[in-house]
C-alpha positions as CSV (number, residue, x, y, z in Angstrom):
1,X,30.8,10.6,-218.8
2,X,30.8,6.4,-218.5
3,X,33.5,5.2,-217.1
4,X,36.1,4.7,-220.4
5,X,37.4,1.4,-221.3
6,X,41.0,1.0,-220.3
7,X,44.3,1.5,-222.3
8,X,44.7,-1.1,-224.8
9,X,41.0,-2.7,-223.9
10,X,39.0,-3.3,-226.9
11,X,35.4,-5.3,-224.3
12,X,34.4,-5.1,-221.4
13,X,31.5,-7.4,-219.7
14,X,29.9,-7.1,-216.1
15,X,27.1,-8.2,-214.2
16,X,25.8,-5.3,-211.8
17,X,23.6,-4.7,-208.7
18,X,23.0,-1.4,-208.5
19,X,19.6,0.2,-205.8
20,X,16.1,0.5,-207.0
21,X,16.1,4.2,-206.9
22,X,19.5,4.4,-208.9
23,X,19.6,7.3,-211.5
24,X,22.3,8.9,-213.2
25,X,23.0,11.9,-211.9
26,X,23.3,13.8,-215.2
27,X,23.4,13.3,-219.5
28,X,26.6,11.5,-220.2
29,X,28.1,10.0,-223.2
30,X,30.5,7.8,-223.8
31,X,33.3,8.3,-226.3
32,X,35.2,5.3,-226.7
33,X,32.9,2.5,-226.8
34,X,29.2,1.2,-227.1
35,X,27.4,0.4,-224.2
36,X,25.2,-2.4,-224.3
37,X,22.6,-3.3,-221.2
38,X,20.2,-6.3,-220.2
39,X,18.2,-6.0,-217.7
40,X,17.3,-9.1,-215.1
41,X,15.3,-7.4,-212.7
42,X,14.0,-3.6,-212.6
43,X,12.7,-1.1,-215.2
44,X,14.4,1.9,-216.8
45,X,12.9,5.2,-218.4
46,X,16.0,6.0,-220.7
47,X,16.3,10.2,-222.3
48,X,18.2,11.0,-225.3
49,X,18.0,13.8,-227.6
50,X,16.2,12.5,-230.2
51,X,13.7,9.7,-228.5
52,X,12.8,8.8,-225.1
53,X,12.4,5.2,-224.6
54,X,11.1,2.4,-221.5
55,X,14.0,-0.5,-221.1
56,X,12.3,-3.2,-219.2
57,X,13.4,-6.7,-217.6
58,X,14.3,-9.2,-219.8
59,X,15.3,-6.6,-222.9
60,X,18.7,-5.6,-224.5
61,X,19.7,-2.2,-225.8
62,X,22.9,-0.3,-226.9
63,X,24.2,2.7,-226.8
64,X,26.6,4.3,-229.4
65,X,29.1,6.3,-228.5
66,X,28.8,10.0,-228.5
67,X,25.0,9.6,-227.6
68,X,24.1,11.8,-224.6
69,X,21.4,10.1,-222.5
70,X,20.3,10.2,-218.7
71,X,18.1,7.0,-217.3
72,X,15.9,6.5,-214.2
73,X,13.9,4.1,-212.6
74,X,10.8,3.3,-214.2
75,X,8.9,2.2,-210.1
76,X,11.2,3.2,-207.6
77,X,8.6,2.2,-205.1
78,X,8.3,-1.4,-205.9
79,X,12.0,-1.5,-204.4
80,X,13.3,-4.0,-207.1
81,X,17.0,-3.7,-207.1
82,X,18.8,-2.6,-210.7
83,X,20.1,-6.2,-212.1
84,X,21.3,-6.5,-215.5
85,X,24.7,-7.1,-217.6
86,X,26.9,-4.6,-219.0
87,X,28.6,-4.9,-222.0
88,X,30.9,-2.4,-223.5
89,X,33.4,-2.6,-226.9
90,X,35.2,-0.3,-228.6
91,X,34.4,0.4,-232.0
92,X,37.3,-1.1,-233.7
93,X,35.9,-4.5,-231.5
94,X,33.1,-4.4,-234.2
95,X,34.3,-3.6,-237.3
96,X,34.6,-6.7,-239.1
97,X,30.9,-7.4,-238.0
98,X,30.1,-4.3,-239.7
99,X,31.8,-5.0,-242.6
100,X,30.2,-8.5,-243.3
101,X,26.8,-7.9,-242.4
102,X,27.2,-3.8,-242.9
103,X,26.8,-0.8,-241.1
104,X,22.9,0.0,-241.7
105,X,22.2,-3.5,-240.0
106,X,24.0,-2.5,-236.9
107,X,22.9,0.6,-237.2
108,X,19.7,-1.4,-237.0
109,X,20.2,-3.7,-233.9
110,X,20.8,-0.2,-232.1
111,X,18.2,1.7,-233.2
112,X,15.9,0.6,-230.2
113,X,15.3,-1.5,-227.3
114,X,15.0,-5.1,-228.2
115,X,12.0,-6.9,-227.1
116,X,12.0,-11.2,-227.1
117,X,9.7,-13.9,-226.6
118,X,10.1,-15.3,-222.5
119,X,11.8,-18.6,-224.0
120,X,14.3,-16.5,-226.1
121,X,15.0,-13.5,-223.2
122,X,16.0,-16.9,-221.5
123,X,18.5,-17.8,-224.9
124,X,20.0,-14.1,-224.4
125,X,21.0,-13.9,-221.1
126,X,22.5,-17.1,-220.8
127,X,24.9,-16.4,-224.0
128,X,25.5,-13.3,-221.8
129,X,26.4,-15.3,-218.5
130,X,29.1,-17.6,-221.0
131,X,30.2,-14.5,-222.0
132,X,30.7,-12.8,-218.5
133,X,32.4,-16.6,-217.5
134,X,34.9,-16.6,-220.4
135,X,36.1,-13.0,-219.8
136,X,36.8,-14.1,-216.2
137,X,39.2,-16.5,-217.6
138,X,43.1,-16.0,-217.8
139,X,43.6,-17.8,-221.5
140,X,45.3,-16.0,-223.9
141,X,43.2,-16.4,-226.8
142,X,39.6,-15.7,-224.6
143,X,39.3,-12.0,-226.6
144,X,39.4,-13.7,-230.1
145,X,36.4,-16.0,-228.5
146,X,34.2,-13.0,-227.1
147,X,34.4,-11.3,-230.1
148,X,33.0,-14.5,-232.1
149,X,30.5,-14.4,-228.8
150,X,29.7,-10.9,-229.4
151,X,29.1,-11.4,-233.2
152,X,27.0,-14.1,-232.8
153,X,24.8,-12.5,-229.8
154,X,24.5,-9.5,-232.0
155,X,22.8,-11.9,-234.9
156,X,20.5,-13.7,-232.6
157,X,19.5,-10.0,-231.2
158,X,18.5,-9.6,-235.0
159,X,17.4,-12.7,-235.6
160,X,14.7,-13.0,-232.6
161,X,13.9,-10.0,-231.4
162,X,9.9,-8.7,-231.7
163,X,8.7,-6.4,-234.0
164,X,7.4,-2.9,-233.1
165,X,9.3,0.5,-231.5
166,X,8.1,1.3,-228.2
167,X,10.6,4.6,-228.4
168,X,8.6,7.9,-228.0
169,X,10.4,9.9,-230.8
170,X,11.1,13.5,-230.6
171,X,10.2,16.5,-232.9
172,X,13.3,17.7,-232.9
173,X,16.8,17.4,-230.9
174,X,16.3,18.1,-227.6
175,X,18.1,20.8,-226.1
176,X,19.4,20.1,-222.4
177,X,16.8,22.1,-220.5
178,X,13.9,19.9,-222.1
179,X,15.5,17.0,-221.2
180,X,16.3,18.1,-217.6
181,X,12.1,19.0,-218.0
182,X,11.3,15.9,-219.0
183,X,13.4,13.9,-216.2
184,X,11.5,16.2,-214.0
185,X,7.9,15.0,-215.4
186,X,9.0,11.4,-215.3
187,X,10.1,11.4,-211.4
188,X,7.2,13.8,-210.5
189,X,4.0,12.2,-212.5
190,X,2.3,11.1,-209.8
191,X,2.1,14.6,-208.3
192,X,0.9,16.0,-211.8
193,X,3.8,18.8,-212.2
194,X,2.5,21.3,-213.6
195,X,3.7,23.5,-216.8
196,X,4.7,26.1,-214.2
197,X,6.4,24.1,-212.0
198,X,8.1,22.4,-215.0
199,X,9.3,25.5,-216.6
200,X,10.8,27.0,-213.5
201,X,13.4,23.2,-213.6
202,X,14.5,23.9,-217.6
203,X,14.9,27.7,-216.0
204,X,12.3,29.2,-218.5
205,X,9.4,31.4,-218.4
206,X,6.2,29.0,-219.0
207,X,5.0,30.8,-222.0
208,X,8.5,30.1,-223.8
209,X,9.4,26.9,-222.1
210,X,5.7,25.8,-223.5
211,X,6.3,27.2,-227.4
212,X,9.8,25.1,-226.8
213,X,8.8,21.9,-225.4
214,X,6.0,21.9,-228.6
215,X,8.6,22.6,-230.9
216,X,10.5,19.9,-229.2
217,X,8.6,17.1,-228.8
218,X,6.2,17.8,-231.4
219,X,3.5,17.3,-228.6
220,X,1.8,19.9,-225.8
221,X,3.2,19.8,-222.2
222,X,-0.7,18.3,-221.1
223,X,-0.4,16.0,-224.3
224,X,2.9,14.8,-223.8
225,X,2.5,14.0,-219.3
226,X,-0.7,12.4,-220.6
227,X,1.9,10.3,-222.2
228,X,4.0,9.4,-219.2
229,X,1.5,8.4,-217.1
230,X,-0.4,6.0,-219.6
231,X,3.4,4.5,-219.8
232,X,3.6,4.0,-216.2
233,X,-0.2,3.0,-215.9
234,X,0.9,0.0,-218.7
235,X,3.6,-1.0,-216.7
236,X,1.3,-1.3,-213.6
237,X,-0.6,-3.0,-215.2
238,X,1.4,-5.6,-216.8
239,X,4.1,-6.1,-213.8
240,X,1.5,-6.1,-210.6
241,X,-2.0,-7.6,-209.7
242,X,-3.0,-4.4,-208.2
243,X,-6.7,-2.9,-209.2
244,X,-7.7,-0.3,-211.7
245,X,-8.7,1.9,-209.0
246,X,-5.0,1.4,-207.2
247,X,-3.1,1.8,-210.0
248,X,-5.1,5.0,-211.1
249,X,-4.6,6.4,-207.5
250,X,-0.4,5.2,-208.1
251,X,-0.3,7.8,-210.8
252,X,-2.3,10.4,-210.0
253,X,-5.4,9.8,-211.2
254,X,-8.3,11.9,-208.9
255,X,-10.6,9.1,-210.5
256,X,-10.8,5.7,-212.3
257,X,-12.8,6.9,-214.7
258,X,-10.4,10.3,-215.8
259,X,-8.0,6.6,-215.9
260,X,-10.0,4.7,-218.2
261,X,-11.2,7.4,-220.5
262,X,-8.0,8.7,-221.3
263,X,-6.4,5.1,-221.6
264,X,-8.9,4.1,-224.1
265,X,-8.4,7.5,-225.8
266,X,-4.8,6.8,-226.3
267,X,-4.8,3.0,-226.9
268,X,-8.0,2.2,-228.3
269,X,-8.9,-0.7,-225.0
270,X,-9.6,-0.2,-221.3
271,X,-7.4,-1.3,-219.4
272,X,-8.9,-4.1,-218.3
273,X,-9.0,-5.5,-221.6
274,X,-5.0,-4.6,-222.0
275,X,-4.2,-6.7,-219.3
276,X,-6.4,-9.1,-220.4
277,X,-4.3,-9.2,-223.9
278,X,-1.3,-9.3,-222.4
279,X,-2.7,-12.6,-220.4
280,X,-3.5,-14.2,-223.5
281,X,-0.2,-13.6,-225.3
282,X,-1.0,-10.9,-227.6
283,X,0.7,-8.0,-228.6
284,X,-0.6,-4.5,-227.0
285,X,-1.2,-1.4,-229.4
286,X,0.7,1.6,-228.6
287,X,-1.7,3.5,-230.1
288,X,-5.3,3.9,-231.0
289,X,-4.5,2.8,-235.0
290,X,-1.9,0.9,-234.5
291,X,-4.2,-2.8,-233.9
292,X,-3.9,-5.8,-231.8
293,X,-2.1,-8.3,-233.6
294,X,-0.1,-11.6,-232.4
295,X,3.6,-10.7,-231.3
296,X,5.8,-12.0,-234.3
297,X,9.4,-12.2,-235.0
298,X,11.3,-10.0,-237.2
299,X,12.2,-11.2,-240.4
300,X,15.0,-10.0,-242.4
């Protein structure tokens, strides 16, 4: 499990460099504290039971205790070293922002990744550096001011994060085989792993381990890998200037046009046109129905 907070230790706040290629080595949970994480540099693919969800640079998520999760990194071969900070507090470091705003709206702020505007990412992390520079102190009173710190982080998380869930929910709670499946598809995509190959990881027959990921994930095996790849395929596309044709070749594509027939299918653009979106500031649909529209705060 994560490394516990010590006796008596209520937060905790650290900025880590940890290797590209870093991935925990199995589902852990905490059980003392939530875990919160930004990232500065390097991309995460983040497992839970109930959703599966992409953690990129410049966003800020938590964990809750109790919630067993295994990441990985998102493009181990663009060699970009894990940067982010780590926050973790206890529960009882919390309460009485729970009990002024209440527990739903927590509840809220950790519901998913949050996603900012550049210019507010920026606003984040420096409250984050004050925060890692106070707890370096040695005066007494410095826990009394990370708490206010923590409190008011938590509201500007609230207050200027984007709207939209990029989370890939799951049909039902995943069972530790499928989730040792699914780390399997995400490190393997590129070599298009197939249901076989998969079934023989979660230890499974194919024709049961393919009625259970369905069950699961409420989506096919073909369905859902289609899935990963248009992820990483997005990410290609917004984080490098490589081609269509390189990035379909990336990720296992045996043409660009397989590429751009299936993005479109799943987006409703090419994927020319997403980049080209992303260029011009708008927000990116996840899916076919869900349209283009201008990235906006959320209001509350």
């Amino acid at each position: 499990m994560p490394l516990p907070l010590l006796p008596q230790q209520d937060f905790y706040i650290a900025h880590r460099i940890l290797p590209a290629d870093y991935a925990m080595p199995a589902l852990e949970a905490a059980n003392d504290h939530y875990g919160m994480g930004y990232i500065i540099s390097g991309d995460r693919f983040v497992i839970t039971p109930k959703q599966s969800y992409y953690h990129r640079k410049g966003e800020l998520g938590i964990m809750p205790p109790y919630v067993y999760h295994k990441t990985m990194p998102l493009a181990p071969e663009a060699n970009i070293p894990y940067e982010g900070i780590l926050i973790k507090f206890s529960p009882k470091f919390v309460e009485p922002f729970t009990a002024c705003v209440g527990q739903s709206v927590f509840d809220e702020i950790c519901s998913r990744v949050s996603k900012f505007l550049p210019e507010d990412s920026e606003k984040i992390l420096a409250h984050l550096m004050k925060m890692l520079e106070i707890y370096k102190d040695d005066f007494p009173q410095k826990n009394a001011l990370l708490q206010y710190m923590l409190y008011e982080l938590l509201l500007n998380v609230l207050r200027l994060r984007l709207d939209g869930n990029g989370s890939i929910p799951h049909n039902a709670t995943l069972t530790p085989p499928i989730l040792d499946a699914i780390f399997y598809m995400e490190q393997n995509y590129a070599k298009n792993p197939s249901l076989e190959e998969t079934a023989a990881v979660a230890g499974y027959s194919p024709a049961y381990f393919s009625k259970l990921f369905q069950a699961q994930l409420g989506k096919s095996y073909s369905d859902y890998s289609a899935v990963i790849k248009l992820k990483h395929v997005q990410h290609l596309l917004l984080s490098t200037d490589k081609s269509i044709t390189e990035i379909a070749l990336d990720t296992g594509y045996r043409h660009v046009s397989n590429l751009s027939e299936q993005f479109k299918k799943l987006t409703g653009v090419s994927p020319l046109q997403y980049r080209n979106l992303q260029n011009a500031g708008t927000d990116i649909p996840n899916t076919k129905s869900n349209t283009s529209q201008q990235a906006t705060k959320h209001q509350n």
